[in-house]
PDB file of N, H, CA, C and O in Angstrom:
ATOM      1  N   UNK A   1     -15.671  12.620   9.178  1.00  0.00           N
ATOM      2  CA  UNK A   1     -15.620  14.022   8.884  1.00  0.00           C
ATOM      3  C   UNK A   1     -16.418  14.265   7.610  1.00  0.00           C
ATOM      4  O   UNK A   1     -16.550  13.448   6.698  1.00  0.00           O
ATOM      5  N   UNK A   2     -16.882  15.367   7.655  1.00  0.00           N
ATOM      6  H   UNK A   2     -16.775  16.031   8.396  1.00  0.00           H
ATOM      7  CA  UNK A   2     -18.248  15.685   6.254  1.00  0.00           C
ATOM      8  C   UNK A   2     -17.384  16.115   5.458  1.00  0.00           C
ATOM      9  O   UNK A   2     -16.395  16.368   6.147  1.00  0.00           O
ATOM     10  N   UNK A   3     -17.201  16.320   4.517  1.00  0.00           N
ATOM     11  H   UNK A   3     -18.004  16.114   3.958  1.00  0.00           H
ATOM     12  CA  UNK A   3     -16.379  17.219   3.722  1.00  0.00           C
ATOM     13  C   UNK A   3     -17.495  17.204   2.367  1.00  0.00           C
ATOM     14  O   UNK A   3     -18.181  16.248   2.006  1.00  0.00           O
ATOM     15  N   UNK A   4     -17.429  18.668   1.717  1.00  0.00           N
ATOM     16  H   UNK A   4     -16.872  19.445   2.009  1.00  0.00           H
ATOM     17  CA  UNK A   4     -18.306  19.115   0.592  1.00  0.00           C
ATOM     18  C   UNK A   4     -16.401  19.565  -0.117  1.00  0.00           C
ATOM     19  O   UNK A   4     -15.447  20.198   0.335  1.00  0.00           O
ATOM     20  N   UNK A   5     -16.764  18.585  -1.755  1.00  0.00           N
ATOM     21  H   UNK A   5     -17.539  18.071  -2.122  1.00  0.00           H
ATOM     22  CA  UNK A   5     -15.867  19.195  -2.217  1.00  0.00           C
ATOM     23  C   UNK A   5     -16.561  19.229  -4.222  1.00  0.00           C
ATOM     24  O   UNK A   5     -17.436  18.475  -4.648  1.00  0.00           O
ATOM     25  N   UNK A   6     -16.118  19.880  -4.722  1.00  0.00           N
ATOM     26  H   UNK A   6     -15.407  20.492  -4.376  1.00  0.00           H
ATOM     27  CA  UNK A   6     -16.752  20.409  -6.586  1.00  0.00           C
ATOM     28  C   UNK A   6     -15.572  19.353  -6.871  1.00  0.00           C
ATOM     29  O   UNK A   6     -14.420  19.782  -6.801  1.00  0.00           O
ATOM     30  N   UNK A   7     -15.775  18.072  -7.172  1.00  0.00           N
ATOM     31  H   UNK A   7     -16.711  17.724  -7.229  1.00  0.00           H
ATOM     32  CA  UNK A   7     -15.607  17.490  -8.071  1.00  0.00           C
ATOM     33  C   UNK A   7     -16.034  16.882  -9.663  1.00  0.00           C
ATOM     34  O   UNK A   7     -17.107  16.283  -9.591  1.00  0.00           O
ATOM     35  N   UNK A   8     -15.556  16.890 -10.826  1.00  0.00           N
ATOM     36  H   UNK A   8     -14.685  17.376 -10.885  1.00  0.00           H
ATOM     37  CA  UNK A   8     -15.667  16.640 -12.167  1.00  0.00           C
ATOM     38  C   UNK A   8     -16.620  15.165 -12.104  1.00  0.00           C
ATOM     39  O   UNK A   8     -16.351  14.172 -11.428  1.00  0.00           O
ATOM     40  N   UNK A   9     -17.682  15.335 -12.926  1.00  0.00           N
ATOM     41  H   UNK A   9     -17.901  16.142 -13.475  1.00  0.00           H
ATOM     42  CA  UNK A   9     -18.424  14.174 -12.601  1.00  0.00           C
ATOM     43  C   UNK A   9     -17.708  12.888 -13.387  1.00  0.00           C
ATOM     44  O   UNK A   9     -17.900  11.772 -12.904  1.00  0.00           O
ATOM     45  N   UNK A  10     -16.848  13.021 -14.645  1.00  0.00           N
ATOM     46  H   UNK A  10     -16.692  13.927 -15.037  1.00  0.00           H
ATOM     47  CA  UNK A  10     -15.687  12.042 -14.970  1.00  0.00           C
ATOM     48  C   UNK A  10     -15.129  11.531 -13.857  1.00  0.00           C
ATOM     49  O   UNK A  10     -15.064  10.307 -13.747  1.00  0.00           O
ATOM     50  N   UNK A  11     -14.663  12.324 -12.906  1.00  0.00           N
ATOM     51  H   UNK A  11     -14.716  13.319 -12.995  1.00  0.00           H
ATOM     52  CA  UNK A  11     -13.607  11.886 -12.303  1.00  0.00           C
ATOM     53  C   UNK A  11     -14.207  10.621 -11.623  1.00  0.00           C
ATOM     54  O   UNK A  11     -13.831   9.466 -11.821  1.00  0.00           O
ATOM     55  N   UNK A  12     -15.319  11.077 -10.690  1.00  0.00           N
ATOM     56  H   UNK A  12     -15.624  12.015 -10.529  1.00  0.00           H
ATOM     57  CA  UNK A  12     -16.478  10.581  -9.935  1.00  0.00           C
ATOM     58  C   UNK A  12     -16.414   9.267 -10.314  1.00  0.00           C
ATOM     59  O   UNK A  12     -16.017   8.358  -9.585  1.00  0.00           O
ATOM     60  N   UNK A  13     -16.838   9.139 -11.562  1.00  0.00           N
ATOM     61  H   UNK A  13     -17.160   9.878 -12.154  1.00  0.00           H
ATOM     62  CA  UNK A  13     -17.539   8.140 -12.395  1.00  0.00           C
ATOM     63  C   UNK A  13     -16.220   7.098 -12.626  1.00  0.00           C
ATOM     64  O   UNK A  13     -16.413   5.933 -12.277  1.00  0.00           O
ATOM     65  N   UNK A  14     -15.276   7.340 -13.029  1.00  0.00           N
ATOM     66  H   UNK A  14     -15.119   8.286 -13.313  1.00  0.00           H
ATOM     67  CA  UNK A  14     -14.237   6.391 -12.741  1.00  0.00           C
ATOM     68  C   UNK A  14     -14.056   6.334 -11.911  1.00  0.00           C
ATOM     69  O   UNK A  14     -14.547   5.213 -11.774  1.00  0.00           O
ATOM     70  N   UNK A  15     -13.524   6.692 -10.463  1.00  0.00           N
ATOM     71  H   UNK A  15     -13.125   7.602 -10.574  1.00  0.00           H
ATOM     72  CA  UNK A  15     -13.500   6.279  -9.240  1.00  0.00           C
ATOM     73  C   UNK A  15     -14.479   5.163  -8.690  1.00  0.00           C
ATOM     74  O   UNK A  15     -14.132   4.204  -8.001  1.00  0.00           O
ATOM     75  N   UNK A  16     -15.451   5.384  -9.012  1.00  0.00           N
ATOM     76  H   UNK A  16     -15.733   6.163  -9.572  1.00  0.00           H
ATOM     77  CA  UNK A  16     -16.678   4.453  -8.528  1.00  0.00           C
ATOM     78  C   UNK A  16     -16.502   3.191  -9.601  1.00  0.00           C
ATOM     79  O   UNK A  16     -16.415   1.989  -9.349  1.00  0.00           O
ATOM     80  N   UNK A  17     -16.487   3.678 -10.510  1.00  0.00           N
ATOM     81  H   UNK A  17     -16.558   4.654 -10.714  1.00  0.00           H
ATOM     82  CA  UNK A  17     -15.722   1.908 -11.962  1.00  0.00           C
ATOM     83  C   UNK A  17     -14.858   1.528 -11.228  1.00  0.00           C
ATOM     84  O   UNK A  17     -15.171   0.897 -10.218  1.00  0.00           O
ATOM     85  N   UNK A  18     -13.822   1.742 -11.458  1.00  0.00           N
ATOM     86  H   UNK A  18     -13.568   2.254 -12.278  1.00  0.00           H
ATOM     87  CA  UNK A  18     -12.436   1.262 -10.411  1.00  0.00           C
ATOM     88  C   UNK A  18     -11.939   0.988  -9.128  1.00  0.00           C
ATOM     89  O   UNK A  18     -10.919   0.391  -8.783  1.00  0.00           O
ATOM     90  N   UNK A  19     -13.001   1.627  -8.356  1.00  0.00           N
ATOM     91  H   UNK A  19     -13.830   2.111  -8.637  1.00  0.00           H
ATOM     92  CA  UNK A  19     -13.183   1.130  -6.676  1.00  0.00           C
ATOM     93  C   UNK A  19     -14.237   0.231  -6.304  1.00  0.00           C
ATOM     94  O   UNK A  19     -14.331  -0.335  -5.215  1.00  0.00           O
ATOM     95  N   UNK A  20     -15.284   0.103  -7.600  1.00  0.00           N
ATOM     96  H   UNK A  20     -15.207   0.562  -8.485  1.00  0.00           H
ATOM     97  CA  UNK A  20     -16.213  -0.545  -7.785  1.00  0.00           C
ATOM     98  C   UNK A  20     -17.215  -0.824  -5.890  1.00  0.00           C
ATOM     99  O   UNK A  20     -17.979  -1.696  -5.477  1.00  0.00           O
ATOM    100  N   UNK A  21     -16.726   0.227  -5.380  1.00  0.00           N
ATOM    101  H   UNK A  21     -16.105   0.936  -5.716  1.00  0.00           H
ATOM    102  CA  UNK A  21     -17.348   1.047  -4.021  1.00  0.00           C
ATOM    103  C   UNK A  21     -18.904   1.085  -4.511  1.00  0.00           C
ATOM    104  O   UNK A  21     -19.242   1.130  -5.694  1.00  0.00           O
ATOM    105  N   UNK A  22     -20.023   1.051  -3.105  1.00  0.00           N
ATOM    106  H   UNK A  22     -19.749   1.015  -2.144  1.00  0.00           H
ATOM    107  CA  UNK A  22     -21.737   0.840  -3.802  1.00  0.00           C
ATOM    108  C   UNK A  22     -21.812   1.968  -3.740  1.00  0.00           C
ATOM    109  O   UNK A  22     -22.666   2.531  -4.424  1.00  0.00           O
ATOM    110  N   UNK A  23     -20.941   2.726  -2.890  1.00  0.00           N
ATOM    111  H   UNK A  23     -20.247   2.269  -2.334  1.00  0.00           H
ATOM    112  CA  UNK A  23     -21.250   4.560  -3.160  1.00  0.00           C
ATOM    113  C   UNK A  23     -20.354   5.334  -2.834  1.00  0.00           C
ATOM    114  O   UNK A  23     -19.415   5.103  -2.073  1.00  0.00           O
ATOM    115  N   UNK A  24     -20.763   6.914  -3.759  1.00  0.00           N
ATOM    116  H   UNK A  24     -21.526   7.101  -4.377  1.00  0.00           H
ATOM    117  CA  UNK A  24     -19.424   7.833  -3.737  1.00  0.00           C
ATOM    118  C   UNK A  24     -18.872   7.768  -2.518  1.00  0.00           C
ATOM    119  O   UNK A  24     -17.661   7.959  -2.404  1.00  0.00           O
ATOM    120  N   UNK A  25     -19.503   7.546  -1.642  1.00  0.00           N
ATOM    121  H   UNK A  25     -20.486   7.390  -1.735  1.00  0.00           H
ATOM    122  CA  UNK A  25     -18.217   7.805  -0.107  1.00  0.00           C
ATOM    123  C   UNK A  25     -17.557   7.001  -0.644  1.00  0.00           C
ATOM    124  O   UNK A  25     -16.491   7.102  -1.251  1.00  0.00           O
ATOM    125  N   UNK A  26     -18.513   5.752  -0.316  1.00  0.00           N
ATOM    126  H   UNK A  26     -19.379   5.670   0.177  1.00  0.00           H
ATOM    127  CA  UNK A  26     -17.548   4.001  -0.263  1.00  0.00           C
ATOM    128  C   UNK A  26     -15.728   4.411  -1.047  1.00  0.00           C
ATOM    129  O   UNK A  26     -14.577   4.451  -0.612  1.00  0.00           O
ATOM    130  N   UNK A  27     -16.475   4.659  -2.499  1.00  0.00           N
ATOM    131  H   UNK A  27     -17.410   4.626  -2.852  1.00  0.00           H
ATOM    132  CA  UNK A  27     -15.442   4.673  -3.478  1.00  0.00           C
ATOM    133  C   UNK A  27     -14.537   5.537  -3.391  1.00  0.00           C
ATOM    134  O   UNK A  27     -13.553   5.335  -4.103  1.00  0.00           O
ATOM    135  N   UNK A  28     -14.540   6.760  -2.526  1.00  0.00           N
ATOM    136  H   UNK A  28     -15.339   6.924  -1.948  1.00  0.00           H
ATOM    137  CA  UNK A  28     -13.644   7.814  -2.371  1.00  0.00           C
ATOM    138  C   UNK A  28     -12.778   7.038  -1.124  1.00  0.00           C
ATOM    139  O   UNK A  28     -11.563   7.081  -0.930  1.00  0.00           O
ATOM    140  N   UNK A  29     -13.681   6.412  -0.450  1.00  0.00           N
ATOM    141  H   UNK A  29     -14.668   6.377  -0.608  1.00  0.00           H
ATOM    142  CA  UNK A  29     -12.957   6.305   0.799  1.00  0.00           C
ATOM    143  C   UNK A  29     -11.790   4.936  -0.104  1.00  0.00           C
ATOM    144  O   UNK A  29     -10.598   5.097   0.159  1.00  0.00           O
ATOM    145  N   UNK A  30     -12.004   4.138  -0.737  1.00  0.00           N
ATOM    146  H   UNK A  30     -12.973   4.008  -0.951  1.00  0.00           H
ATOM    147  CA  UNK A  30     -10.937   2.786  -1.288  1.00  0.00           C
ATOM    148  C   UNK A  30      -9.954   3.400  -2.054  1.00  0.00           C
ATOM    149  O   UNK A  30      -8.771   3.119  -1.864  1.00  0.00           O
ATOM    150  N   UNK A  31     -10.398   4.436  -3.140  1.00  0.00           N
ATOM    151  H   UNK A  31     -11.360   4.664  -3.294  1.00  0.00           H
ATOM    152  CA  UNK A  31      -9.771   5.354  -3.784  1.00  0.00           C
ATOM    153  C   UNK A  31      -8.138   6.004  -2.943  1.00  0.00           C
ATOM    154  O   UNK A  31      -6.928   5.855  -3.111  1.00  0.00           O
ATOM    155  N   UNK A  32      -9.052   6.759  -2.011  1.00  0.00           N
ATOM    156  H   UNK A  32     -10.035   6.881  -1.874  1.00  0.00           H
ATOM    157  CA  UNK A  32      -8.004   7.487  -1.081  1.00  0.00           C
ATOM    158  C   UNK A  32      -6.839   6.570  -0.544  1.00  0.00           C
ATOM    159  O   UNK A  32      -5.631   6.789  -0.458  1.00  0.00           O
ATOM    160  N   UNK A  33      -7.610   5.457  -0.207  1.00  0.00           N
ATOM    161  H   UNK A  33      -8.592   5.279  -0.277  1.00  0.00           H
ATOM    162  CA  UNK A  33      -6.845   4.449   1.119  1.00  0.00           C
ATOM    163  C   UNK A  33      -5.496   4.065  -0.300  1.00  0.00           C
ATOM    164  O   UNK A  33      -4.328   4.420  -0.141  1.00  0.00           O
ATOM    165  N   UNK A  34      -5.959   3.329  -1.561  1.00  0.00           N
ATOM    166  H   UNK A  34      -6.908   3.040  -1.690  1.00  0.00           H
ATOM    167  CA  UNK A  34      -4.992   2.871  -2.446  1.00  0.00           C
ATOM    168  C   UNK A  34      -4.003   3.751  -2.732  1.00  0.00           C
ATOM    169  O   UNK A  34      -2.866   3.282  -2.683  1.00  0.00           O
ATOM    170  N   UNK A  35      -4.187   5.631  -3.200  1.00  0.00           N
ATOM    171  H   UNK A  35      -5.111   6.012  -3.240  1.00  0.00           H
ATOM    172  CA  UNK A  35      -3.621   6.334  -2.992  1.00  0.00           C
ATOM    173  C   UNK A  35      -2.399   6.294  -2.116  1.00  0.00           C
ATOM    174  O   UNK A  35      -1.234   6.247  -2.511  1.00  0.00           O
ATOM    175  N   UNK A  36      -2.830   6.318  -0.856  1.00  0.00           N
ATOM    176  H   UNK A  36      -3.777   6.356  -0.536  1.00  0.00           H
ATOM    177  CA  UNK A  36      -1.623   6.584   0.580  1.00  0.00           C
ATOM    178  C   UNK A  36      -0.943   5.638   0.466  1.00  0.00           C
ATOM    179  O   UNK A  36       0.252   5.763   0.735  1.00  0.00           O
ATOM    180  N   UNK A  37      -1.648   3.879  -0.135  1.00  0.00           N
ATOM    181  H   UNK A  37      -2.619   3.776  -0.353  1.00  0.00           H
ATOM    182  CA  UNK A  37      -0.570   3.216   0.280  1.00  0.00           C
ATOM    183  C   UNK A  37       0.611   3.331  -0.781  1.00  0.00           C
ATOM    184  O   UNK A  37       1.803   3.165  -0.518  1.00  0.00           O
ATOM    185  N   UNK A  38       0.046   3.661  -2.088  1.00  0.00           N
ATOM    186  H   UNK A  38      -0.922   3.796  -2.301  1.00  0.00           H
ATOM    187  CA  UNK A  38       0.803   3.922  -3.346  1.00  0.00           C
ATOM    188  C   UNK A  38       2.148   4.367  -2.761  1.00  0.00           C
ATOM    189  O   UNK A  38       3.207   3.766  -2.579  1.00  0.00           O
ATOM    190  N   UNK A  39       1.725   5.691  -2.515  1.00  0.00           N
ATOM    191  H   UNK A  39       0.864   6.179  -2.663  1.00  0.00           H
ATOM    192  CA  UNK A  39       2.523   6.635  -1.733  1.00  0.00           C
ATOM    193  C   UNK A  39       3.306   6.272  -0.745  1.00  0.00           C
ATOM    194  O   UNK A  39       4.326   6.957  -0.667  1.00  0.00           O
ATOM    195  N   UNK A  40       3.187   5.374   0.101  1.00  0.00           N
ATOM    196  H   UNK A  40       2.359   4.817   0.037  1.00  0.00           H
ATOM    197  CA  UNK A  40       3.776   4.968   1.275  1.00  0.00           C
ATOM    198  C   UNK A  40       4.565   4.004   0.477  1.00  0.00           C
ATOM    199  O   UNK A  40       5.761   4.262   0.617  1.00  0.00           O
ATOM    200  N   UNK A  41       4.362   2.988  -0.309  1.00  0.00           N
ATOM    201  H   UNK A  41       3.391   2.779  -0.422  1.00  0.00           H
ATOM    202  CA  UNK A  41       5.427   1.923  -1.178  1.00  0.00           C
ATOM    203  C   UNK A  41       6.556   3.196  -1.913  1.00  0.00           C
ATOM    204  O   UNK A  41       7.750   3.314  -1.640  1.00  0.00           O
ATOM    205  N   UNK A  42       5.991   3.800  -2.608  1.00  0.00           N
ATOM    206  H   UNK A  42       5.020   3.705  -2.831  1.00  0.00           H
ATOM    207  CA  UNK A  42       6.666   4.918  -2.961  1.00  0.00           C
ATOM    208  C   UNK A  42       8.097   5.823  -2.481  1.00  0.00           C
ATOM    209  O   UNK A  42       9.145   6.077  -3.075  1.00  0.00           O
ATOM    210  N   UNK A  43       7.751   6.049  -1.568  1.00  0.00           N
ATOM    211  H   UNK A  43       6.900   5.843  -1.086  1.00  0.00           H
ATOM    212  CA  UNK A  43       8.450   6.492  -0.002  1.00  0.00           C
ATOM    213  C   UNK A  43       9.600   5.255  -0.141  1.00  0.00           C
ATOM    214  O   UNK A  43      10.717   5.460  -0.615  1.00  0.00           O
ATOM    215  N   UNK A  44       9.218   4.162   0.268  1.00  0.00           N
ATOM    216  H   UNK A  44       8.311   3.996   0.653  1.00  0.00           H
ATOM    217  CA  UNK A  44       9.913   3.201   1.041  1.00  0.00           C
ATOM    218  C   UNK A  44      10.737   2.808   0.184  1.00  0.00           C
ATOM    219  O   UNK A  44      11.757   2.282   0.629  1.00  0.00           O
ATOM    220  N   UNK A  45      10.559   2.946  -1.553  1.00  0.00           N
ATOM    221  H   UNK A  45       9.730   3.374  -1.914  1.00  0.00           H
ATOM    222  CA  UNK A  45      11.172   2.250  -2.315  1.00  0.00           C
ATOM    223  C   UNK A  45      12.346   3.158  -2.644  1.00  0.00           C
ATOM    224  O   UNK A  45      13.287   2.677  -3.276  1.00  0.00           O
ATOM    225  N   UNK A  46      12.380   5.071  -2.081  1.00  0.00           N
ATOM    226  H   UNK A  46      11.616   5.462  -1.568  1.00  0.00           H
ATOM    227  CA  UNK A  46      13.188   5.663  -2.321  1.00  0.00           C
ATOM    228  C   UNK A  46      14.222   4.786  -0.802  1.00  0.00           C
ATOM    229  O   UNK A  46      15.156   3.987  -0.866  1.00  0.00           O
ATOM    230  N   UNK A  47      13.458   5.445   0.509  1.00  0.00           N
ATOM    231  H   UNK A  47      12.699   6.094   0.561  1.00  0.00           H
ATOM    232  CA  UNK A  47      14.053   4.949   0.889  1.00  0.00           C
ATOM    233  C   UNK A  47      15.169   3.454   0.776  1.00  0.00           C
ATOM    234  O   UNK A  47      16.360   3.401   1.085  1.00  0.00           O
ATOM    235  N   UNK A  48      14.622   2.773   0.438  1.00  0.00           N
ATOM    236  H   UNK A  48      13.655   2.816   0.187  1.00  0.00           H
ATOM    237  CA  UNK A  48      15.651   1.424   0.093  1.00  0.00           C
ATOM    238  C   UNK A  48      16.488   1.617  -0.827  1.00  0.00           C
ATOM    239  O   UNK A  48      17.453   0.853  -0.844  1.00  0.00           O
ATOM    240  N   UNK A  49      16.390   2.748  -1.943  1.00  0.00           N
ATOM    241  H   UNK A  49      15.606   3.368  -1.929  1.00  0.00           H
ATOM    242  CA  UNK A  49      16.939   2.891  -3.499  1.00  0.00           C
ATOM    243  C   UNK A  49      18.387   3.759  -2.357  1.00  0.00           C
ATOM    244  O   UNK A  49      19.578   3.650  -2.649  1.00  0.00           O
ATOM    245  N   UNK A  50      18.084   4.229  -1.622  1.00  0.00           N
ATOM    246  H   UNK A  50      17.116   4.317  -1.385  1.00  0.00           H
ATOM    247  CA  UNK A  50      19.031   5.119  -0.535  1.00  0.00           C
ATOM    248  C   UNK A  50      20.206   4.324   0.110  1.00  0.00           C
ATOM    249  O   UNK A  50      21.431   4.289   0.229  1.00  0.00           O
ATOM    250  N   UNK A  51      19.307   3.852   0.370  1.00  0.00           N
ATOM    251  H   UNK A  51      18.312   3.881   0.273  1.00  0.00           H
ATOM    252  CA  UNK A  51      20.082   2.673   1.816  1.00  0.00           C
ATOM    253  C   UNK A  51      19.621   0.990   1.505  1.00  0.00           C
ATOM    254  O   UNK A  51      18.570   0.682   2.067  1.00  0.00           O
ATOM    255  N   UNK A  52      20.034   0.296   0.991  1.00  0.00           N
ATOM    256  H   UNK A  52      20.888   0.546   0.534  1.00  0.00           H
ATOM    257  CA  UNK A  52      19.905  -1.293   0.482  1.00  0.00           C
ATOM    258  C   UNK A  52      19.767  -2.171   1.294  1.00  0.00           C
ATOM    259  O   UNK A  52      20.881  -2.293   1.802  1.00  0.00           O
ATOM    260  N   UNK A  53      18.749  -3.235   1.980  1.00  0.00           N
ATOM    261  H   UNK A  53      17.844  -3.135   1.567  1.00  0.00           H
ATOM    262  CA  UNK A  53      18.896  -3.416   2.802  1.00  0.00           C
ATOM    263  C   UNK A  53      20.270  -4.497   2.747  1.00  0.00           C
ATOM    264  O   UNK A  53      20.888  -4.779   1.720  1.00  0.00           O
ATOM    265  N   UNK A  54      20.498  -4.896   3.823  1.00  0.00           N
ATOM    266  H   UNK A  54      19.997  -4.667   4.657  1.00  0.00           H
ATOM    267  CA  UNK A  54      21.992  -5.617   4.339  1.00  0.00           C
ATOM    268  C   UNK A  54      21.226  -6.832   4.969  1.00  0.00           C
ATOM    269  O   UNK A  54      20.209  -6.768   5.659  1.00  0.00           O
ATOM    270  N   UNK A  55      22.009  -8.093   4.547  1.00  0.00           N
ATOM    271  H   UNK A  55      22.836  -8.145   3.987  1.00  0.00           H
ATOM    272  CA  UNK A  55      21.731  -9.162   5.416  1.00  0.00           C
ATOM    273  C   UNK A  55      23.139  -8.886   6.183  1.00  0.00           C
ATOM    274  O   UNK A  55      24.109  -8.279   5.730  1.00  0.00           O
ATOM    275  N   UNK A  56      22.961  -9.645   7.792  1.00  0.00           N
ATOM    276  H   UNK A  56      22.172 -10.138   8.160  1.00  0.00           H
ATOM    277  CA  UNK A  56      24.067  -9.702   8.841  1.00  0.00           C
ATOM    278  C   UNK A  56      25.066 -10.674   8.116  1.00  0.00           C
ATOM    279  O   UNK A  56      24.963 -11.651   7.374  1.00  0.00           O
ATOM    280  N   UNK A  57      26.026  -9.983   8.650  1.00  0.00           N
ATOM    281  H   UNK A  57      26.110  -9.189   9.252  1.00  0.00           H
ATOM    282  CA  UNK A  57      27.193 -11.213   8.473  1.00  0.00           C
ATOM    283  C   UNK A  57      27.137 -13.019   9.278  1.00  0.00           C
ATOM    284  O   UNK A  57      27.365 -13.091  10.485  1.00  0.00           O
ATOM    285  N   UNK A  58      27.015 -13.530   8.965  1.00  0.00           N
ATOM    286  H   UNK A  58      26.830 -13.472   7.984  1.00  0.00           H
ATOM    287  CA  UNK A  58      27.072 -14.841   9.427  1.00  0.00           C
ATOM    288  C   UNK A  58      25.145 -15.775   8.860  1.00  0.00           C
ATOM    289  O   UNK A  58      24.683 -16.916   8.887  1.00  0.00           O
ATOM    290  N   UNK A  59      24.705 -14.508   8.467  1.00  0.00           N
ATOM    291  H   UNK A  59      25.079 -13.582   8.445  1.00  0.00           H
ATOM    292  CA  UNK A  59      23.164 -14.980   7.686  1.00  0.00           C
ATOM    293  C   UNK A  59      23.796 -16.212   6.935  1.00  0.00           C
ATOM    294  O   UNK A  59      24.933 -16.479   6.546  1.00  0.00           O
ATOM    295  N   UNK A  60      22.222 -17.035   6.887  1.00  0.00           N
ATOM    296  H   UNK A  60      21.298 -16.818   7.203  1.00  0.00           H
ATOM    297  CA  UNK A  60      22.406 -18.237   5.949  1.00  0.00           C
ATOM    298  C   UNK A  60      21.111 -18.936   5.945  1.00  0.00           C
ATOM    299  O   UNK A  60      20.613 -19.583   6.866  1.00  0.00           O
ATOM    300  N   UNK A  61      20.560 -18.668   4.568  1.00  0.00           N
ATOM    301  H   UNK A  61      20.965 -18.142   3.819  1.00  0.00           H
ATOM    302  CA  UNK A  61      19.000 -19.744   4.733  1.00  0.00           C
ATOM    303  C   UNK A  61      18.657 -20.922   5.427  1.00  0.00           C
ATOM    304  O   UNK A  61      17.504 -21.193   5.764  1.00  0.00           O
ATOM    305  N   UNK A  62      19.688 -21.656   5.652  1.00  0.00           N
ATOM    306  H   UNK A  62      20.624 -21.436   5.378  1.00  0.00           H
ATOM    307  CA  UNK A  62      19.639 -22.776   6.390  1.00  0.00           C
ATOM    308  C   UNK A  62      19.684 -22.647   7.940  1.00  0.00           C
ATOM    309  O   UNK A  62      19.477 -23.598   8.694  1.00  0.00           O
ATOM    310  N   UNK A  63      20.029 -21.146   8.419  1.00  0.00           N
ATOM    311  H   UNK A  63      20.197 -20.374   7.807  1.00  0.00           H
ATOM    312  CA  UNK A  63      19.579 -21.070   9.359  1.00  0.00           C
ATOM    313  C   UNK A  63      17.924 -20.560   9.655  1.00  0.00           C
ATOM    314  O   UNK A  63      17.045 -20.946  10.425  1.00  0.00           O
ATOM    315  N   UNK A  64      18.006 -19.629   8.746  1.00  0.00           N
ATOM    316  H   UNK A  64      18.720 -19.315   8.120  1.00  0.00           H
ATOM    317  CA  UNK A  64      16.315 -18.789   8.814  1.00  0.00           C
ATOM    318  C   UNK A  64      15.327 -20.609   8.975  1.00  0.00           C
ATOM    319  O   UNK A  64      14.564 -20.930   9.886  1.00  0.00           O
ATOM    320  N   UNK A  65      15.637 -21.257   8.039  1.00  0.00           N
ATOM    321  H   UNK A  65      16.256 -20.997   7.298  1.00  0.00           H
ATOM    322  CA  UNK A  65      14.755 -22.317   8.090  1.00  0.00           C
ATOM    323  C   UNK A  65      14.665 -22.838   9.351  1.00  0.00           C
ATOM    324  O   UNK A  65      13.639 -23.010  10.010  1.00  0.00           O
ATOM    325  N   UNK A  66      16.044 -23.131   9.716  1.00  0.00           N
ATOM    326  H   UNK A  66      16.877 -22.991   9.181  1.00  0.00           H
ATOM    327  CA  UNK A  66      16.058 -24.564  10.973  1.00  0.00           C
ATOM    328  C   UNK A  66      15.260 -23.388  12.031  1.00  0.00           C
ATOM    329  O   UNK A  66      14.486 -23.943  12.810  1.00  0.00           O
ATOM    330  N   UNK A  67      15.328 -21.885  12.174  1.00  0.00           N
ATOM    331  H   UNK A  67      15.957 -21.434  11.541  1.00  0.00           H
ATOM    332  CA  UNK A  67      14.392 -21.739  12.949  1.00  0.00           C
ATOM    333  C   UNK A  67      12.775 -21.603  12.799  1.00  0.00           C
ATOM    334  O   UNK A  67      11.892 -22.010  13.554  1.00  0.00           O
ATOM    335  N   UNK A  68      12.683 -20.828  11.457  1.00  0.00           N
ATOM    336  H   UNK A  68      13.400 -20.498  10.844  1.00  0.00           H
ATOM    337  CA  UNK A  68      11.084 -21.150  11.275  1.00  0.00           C
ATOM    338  C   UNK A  68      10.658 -22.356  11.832  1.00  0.00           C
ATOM    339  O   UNK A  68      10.285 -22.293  13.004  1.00  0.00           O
ATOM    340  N   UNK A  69      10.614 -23.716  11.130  1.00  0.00           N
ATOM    341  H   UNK A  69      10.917 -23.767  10.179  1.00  0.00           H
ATOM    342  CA  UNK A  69      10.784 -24.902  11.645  1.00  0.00           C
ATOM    343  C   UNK A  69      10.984 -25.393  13.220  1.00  0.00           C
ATOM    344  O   UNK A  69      11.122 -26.616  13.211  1.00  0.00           O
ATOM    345  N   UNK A  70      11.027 -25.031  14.133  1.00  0.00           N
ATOM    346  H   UNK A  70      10.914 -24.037  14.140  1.00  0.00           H
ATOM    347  CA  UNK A  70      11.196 -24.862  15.069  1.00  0.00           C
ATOM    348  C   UNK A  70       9.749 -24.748  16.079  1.00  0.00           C
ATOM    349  O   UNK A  70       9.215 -25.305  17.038  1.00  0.00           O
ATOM    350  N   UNK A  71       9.546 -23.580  15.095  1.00  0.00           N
ATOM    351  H   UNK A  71       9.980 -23.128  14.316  1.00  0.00           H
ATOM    352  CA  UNK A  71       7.600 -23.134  15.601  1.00  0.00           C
ATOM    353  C   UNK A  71       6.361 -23.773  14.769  1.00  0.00           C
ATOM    354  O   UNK A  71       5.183 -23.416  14.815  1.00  0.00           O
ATOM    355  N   UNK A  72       6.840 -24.636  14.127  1.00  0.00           N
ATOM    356  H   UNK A  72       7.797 -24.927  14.089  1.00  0.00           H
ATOM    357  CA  UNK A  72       5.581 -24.958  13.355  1.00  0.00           C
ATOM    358  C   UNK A  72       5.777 -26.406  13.792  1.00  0.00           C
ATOM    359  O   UNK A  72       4.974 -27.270  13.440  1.00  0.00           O
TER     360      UNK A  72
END
């Protein structure tokens, strides 16, 4: 999608330092992507701060292992 947008040539200019992208797309586009995921950890960490996750009753590392172990 094309998009024309008046951005601050500061802004620009760090984005492209810090995404170190070979060009303004590149760098908008790594920029953006780090953004969402920010955002998405963000999200998830309320979510969990909400609801904690729970191990099952009868859990026990020594089982998680003996099955990993199993497939390798």
């Amino acid at each position: 999608m094309k998009v024309t947008a008046i951005l601050p040539d500061e802004l620009i200019n760090e984005i492209k330092k810090y995404s170190r992208g070979k060009t303004i797309t590149e760098s908008l586009k790594i920029a953006l992507k780090d953004w969402i995921a920010s955002q998405k950890i963000k999200q998830l960490n309320q979510k969990i701060k909400r609801e904690p996750l729970k191990f099952k009753s009868g859990f026990t590392a020594y089982k998680v292992r003996s099955v990993n172990r199993k497939f390798t």
